[in-house]
N, C-alpha and C positions, 0 to 999 in steps of 0.2 A: 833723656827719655823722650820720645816722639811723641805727637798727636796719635799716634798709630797703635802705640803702645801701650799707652793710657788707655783708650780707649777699649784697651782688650783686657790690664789691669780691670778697667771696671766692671767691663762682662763679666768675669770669673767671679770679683765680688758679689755682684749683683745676684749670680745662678748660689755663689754661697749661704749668701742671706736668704734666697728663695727656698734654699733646699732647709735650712735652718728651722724657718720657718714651719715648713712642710712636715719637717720629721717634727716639730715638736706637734703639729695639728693632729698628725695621723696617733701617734702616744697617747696625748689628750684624748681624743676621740675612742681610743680602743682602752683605757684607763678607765674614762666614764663610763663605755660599754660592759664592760668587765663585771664592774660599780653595778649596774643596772641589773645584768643576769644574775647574779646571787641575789640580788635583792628583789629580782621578779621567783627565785627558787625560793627562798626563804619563808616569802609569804606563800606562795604556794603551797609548800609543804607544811607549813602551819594548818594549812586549810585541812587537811587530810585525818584520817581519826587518828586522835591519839592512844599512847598504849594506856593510858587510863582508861579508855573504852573496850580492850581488848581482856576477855573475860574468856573461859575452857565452855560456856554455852551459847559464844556470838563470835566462832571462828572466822568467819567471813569479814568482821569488821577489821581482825587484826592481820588479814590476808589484802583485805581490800589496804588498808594503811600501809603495810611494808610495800606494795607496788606503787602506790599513789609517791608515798617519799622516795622511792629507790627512783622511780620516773624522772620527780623532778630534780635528784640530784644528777641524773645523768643527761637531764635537758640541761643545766646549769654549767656542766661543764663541755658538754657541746658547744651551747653559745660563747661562754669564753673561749674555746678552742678557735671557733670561727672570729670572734674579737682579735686574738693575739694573730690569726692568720693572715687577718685582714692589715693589724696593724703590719708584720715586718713585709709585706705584699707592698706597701701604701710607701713603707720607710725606704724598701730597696730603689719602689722605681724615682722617689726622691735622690736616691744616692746616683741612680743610674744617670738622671738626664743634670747631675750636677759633672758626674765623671765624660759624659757626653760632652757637657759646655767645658769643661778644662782640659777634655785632651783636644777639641776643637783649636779652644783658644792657644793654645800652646804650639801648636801647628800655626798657625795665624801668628802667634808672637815671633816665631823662626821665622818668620817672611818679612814682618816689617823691621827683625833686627836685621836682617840681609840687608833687606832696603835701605835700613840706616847707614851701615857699612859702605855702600856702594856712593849712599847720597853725602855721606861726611866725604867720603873720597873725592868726588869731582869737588865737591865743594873746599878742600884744601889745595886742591889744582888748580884751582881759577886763582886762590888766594894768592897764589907761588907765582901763576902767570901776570897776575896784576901787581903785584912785588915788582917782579921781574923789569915790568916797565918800567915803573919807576913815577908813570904820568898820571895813572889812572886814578892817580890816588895820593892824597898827603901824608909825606913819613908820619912814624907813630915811633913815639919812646920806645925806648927794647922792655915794653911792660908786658909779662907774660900773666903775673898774678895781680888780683882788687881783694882787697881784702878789705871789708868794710864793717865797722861796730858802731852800733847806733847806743848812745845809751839815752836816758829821761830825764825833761823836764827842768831846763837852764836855760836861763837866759845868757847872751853874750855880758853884758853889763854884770850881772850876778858873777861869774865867771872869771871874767877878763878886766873888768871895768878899771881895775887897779892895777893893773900886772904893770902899767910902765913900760910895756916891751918895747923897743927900739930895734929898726931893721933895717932893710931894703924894699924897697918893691920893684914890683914885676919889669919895673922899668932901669931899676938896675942902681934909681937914686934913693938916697934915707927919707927914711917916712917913719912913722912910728902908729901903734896901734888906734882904732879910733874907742877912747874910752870916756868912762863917765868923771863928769867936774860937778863935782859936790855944791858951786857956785852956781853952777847953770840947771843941773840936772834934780830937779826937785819934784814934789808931790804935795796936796793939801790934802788932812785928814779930814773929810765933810765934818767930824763929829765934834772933834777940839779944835777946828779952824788952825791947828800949828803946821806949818811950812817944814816936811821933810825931806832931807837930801839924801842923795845917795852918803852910804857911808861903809866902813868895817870895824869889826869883821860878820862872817855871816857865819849863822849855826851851823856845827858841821852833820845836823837832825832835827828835822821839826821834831820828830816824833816825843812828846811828851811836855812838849815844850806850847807848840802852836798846832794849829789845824791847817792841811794838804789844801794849798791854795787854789783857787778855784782857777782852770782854764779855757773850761768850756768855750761854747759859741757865745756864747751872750757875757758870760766873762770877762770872755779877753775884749767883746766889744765895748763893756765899761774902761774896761785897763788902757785900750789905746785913742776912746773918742772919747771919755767921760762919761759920769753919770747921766741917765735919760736919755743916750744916744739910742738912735732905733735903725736899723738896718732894713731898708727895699730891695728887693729881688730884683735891679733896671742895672742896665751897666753902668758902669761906674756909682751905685746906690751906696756903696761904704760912707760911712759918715767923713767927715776930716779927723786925720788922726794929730791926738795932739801929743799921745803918750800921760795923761794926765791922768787917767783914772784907777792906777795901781793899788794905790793906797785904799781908794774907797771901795776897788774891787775885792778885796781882802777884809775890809772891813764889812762888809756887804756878808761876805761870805760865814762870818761868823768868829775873825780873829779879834782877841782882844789887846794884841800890839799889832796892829796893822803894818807898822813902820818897819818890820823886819822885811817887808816886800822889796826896801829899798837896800836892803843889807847888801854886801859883796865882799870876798874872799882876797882876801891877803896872798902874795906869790907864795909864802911858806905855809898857807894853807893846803895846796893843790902845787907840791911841787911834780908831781909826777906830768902834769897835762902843761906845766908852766917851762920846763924842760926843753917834754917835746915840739913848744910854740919855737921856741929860742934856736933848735936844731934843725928845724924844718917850717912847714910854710905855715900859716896862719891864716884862713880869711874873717877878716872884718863885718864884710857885708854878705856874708851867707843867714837865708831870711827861710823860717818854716815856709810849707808853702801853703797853707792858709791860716787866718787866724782864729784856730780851733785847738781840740785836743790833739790825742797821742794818737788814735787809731787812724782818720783820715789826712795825718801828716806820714805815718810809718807807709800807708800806702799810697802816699804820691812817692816815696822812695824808692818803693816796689814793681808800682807799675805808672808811674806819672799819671795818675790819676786816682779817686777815690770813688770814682762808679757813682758819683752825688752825694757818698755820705760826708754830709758837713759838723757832723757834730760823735758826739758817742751814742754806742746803740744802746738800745732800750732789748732785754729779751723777746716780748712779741714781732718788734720787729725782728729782731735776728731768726725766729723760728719761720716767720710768713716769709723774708725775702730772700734768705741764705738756705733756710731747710737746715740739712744738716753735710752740706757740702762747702761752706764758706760761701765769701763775699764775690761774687763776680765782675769783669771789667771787659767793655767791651772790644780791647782792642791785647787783652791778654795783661801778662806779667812780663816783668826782667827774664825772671828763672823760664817763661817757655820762649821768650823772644830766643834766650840761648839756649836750648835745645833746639829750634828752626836750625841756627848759625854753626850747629851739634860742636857747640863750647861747653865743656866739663863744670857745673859749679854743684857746692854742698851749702849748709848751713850748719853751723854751729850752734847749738840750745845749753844756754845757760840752766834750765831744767826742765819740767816736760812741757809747760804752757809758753812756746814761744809765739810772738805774734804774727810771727808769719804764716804761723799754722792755721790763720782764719780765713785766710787766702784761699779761694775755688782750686782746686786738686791738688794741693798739698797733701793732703792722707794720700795722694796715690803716689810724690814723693818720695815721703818716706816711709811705704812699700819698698819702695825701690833703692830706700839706704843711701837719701839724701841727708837724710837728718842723723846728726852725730851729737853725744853728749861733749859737751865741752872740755870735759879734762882730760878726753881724748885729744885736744889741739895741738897741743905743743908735742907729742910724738909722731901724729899726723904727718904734721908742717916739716918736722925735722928726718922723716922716713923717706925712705928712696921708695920715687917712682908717684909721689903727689900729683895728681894732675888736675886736681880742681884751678881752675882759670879766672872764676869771681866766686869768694868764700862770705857769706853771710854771717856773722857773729852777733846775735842774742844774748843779752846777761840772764842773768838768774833776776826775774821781777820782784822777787821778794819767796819768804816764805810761805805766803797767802794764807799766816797763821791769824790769833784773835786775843784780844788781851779786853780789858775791862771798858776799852773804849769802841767795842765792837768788832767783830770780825773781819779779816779779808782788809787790812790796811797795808798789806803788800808791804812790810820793811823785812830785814832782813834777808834781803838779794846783794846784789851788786849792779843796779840799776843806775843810781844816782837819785831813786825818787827821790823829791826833794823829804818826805816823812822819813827815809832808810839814813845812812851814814855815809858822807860823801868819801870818806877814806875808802871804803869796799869797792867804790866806784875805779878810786886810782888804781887800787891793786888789780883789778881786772886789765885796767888798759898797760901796767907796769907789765903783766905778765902775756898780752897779746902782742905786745911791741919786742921783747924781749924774749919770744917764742919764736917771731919771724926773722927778728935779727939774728939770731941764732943758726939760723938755718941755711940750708943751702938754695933758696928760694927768693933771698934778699936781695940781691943786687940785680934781680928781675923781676922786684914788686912794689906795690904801692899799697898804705895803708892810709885810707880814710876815716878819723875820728867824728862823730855827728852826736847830737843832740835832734831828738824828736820836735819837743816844740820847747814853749819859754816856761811853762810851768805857775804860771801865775807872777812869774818873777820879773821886777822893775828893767828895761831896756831906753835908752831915752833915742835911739836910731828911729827914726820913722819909718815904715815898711814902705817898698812900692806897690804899683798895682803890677797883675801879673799878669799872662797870656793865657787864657780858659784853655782847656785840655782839648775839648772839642766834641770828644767825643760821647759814644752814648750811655747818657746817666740811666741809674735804676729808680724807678720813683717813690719804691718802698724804701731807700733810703737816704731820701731826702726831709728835713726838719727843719732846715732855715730860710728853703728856696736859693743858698748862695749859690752866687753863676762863679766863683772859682776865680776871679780877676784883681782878685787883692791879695798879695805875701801877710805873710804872721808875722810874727816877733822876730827880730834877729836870736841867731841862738852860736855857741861856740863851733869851730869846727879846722883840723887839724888836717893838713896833707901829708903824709909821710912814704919818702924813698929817699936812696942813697942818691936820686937825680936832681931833689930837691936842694935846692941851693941855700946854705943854714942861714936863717934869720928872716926870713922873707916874710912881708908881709903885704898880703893881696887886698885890694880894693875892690874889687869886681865883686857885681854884683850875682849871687848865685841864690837857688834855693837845691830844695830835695834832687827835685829833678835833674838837677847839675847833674847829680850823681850817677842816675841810667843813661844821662846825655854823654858822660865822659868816659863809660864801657862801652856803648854805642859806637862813639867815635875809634876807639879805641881796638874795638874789635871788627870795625866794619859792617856793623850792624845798621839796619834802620832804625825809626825814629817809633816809639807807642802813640803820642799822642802829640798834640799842637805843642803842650808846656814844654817837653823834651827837647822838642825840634828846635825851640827857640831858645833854651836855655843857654848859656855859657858851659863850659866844662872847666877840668884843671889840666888838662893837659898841658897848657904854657907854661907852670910851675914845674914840670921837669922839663927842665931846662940846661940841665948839664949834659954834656958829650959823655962823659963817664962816668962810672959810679964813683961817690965818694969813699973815702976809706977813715974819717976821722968821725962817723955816727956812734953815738954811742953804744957799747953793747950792752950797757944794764941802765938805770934810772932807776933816781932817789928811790930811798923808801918813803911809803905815801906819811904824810902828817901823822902821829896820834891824837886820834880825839879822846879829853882828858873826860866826857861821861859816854861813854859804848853802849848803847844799846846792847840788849839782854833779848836773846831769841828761846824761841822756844822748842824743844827736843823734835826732830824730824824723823825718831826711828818708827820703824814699825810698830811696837805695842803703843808709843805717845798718841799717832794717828789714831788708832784702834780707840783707847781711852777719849781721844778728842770727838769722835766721831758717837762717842756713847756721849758721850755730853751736849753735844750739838742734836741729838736725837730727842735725850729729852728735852731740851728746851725747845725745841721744834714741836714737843707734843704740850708741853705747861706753857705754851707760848709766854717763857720768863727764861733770860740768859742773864744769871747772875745778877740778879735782882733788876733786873729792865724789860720791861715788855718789848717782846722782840717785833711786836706792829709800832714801835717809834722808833726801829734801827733800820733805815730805808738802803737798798742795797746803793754800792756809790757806782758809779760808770766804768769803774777800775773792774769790780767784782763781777759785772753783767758782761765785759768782753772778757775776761779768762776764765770764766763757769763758761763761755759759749766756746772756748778751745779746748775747753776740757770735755766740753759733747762732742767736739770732732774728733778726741783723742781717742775717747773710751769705744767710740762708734768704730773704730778702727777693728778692734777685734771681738766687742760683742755680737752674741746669736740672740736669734731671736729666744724667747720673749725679751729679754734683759735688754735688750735694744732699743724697744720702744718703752720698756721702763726708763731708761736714760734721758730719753726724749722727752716724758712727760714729764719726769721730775725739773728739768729743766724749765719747762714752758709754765710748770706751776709754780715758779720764786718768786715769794713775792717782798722778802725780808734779807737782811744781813747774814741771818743764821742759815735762812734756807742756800746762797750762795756758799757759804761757807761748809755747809755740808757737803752739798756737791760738789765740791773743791777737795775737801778730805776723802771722800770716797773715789775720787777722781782719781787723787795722788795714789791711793791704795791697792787701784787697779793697775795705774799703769808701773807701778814702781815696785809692788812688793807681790804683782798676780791676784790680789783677793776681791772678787767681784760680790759683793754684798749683797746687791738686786737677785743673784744667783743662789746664794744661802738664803736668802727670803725666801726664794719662791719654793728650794726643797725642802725650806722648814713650816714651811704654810701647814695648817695642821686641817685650812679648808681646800688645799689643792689636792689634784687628781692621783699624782701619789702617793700625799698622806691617806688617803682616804682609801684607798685598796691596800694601803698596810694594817689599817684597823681591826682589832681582832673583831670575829661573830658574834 
């Protein structure tokens, strides 16, 4: 979809919301009016003599009376007549200059699709003429499809640290993975002074066990310089990293076995992702691209940059700097750098708050049926005539359900959060690898497996520093001052095609960015930002003349974890009941015997309630629209998040917009109030 197109997308919404708006003003306005004339009739006619005063020897008075009230019923309903004339007068020419702006824009849309048409066409002729040379340009794998799945919050050490794998590398000699030695790779608990080492095996669920490790900005900078490290906004101001502060950063945090930080998974934990290392490529040294959370790593993935947010948002700021259009960047995204290039891509949503969706014009996206539920994929993939070019795959984050330890701890997805169950993790990437293998699309695609950032989880690789983006940040979201010149934690990360040569494992050094660097290249695209341009990509790793034919077409089934997590009902009447419980404790400010002013919302819960405002924003009218908005900007607890999150789900998934039954049931709104008997 074009600049061109979007831009007339927006118009059309824009003149919707305005007329939305408009026809609810003019109702309101002739409602109250309506309100007003009976009640100026009413008393009026009160005023007038009564037939108690009408007597066979004071004619007049009961003459005078029947004209005085006949009067004022028929000014009563005059005035309302001109009320109701007024209103559908006031409604039509609202319809009118809304039908005005959509057959406008719709005329306007047949031009710049033309345009598109015409402009993809030279633009695949130049492609074929610089082909053709041969010079203009360095071959490129026969990769037609990227299909890329981020999932949460691992470290590579956590991860891999054990796996043993033994391979090749890029250079064609053995090498074997770089992983963690229980000798070298250690931690001190500040509290008990004991010396912990990496070890296995690791839970396959904090949830119930530990508390969702901390990764923040100020986190991870305990985790990788130590305690009392302080961070300067100067170049090069990162402290020295020494990888030593894991333990205390988790203790710090509130856990009472800190030393799980240092935990790592057995090959027969994670045989699904242990596999496809074995069958295909592996890198070692792929590094978050800062040392932060999940949001401004998801978008250096997106768009090689994070617009300056270094940390997660807080609501205020999401409502003063994004509004209710998403996060802005000033050199764009992946997803429009390839509509410029007019290369086809979708996203895939593991359920309705995926994170891409907080990204600036994404609702205008999917308008336009970029966005697919995911269990749509695998018939997708396998249907004649796919032509998506780079495919986007979001898990499911979790349920965004609430158990006795507060709302909104996001388990219950297929993320990987470290709190959810890493088994649902495997089964997603079993069934995305084995959707594409499947298909007739594989021997002319690449799948990239990533990890967001480390999660609070033990790595003993030391990050490097990185190349700042460059470009221009937004100031409203910025919170640490970081200038962007340091990598995060290393974290796992998977290449897969049938080009890939089995066992390989890569040294190079990459981060996110790799990733829009290696469609970039890939597709002949230019570069977003500084980090992009200078990144590494993976194209050396297809490396084969031909596709393989001995990949596998299924993988293991993932581990059983012998305690499962227990979720909680997701049909419509559960929500309904959730949403009545979450109400009242939102008014007895008490959620199950806890004052919901000591359940402080977590950074998880403040970015998907703010996709959940861009979701519901999509097809709300006015008034219910700026209800959404305000409900939003007024959370100030766990439960209020989690409300918004239930009512969120409700609208988008089963149609029932709540703010909408409020206001027809208001018994002090302008409807109720004209249905009131006399």
């Amino acid at each position: 979809m074009s600049t061109c197109t979007k831009w007339i997308t927006r118009v059309v919404i824009s003149c919707k919301n305005w007329s939305s708006r408009t026809d609810y003003i003019c109702t309101s306005w002739a409602d109250e009016g309506s309100s007003a004339c009976s009640r100026w009739a009413d008393e009026g006619s009160n005023q007038c003599t009564s037939w108690d005063e009408c007597h066979w020897y004071t004619p007049w008075n009961c003459i005078a009376g029947f004209f005085c009230r006949a009067w004022y019923w028929v000014a009563k309903w005059i005035c309302k007549a001109w009320c109701w004339i007024a209103k559908w007068v006031c409604k039509a020419f609202a319809w009118f200059v809304t039908a005005i702006c959509v057959v406008f824009s719709w005329f306007v849309s047949m031009a710049c699709i033309a345009w598109d048409v015409v402009r993809c066409a030279i633009l695949s002729v130049l492609r074929f003429i610089r082909q053709g040379r041969g010079r203009d340009e360095p071959s490129r794998p026969p990769i037609d499809h990227v299909f890329v799945l981020m999932l949460e919050n691992r470290s590579f050490d956590h991860m891999f640290g054990f796996s043993g794998l033994r391979g090749v590398g890029i250079d064609g000699e053995p090498t074997s993975v770089i992983g963690a030695v229980p000798a070298r790779d250690t931690n001190v608990d500040p509290v008990t002074g004991a010396v912990v080492p990496v070890s296995t095996p690791a839970d396959f669920a904090l949830k119930n066990i530990d508390t969702d490790p901390d990764h923040e900005f100020a986190g991870t900078l305990v985790a990788l310089a130590g305690e009392g490290a302080a961070y300067g906004p100067t170049p090069g101001g990162y402290p020295a990293i020494t990888n030593s502060g894991f333990v205390a950063n988790y203790r710090d945090g509130g856990s009472a076995t800190p030393e799980r930080i240092m935990h790592c998974y057995t090959p027969d934990q994670l045989p699904v992702l242990h596999r496809l290392a074995e069958e295909f490529a592996i890198c070692d040294r792929w590094f978050s691209s800062m040392p932060g959370p999940t949001w401004p790593n998801r978008f250096f993935l997106l768009a090689s940059s994070s617009g300056g947010l270094d940390d997660s948002p807080t609501p205020l700021e999401v409502v003063d700097a994004t509004t209710v259009d998403g996060y802005r960047f000033a050199n764009g995204s992946l997803f429009g750098l390839l509509d410029e290039y007019c290369i086809p891509w979708k996203i895939f949503e593991g359920d309705e708050f995926p994170v891409s969706f907080a990204m600036n014009g994404m609702n205008l996206n999917a308008l336009q049926g970029r966005f697919t539920d995911f269990d749509e994929f695998r018939s997708e993939v396998n249907g004649d005539g796919f032509a998506s070019r780079f495919v986007f795959i979001e898990p499911k984050y979790g349920a965004h359900d609430f158990d006795v330890t507060g709302p909104g701890d996001f388990t219950c997805g297929n993320s990987m959060h470290p709190l959810d169950d890493v088994t649902r993790g495997e089964r997603l990437v079993k069934s995305v690898y084995e959707s594409i293998r499947s298909s007739p699309l594989w021997e002319r695609s690449m799948l990239l497996v990533l990890f967001d950032e480390h999660g609070g989880f033990y790595d003993h690789v030391a990050p490097p520093p990185a190349v700042p983006p460059g470009d221009t940040i937004t100031q409203s979201y910025v919170k640490n001052g970081f200038l962007f010149d340091q990598l995060g934690v290393r974290v796992p990360a998977l290449v897969i095609s049938p080009y890939v040569r089995r066992g390989t494992i890569d040294h190079t050094d990459y981060d996110h960015t790799s990733m829009p660097a290696t469609v970039e290249r890939l597709f002949g695209m230019t570069s977003l930002t500084e980090r992009d341009k200078a990144a590494n990509d993976v194209l050396h790793l297809l490396s084969l003349g031909t596709p393989r034919q001995d990949t596998p077409h299924q993988l293991p089934e993932p581990a059983v974890n012998p305690d499962p997590l227990s979720c909680d009902d997701e049909s419509e009447d559960a929500l309904i009941v959730r949403r009545s419980e979450l109400r009242t404790a939102q008014r007895d400010r008490v959620f199950r015997e806890r004052r919901t002013d000591t359940m402080p919302m977590t950074p998880s819960q403040i970015g998907f309630a703010h996709i959940a405002l861009i979701r519901v924003l999509q097809t709300a009218e006015y008034p219910e629209r700026q209800k959404w908005i305000e409900q939003y900007a007024a959370m100030t607890n766990a439960v209020d998040a989690a409300l918004l999150m239930t009512e969120a789900t409700l609208k988008l998934r089963h149609g029932i917009d709540f703010k909408r039954f409020e206001r027809l049931d208001n018994p002090d709104g302008p409807l109720q109030r004209r249905l009131r008997p006399r």
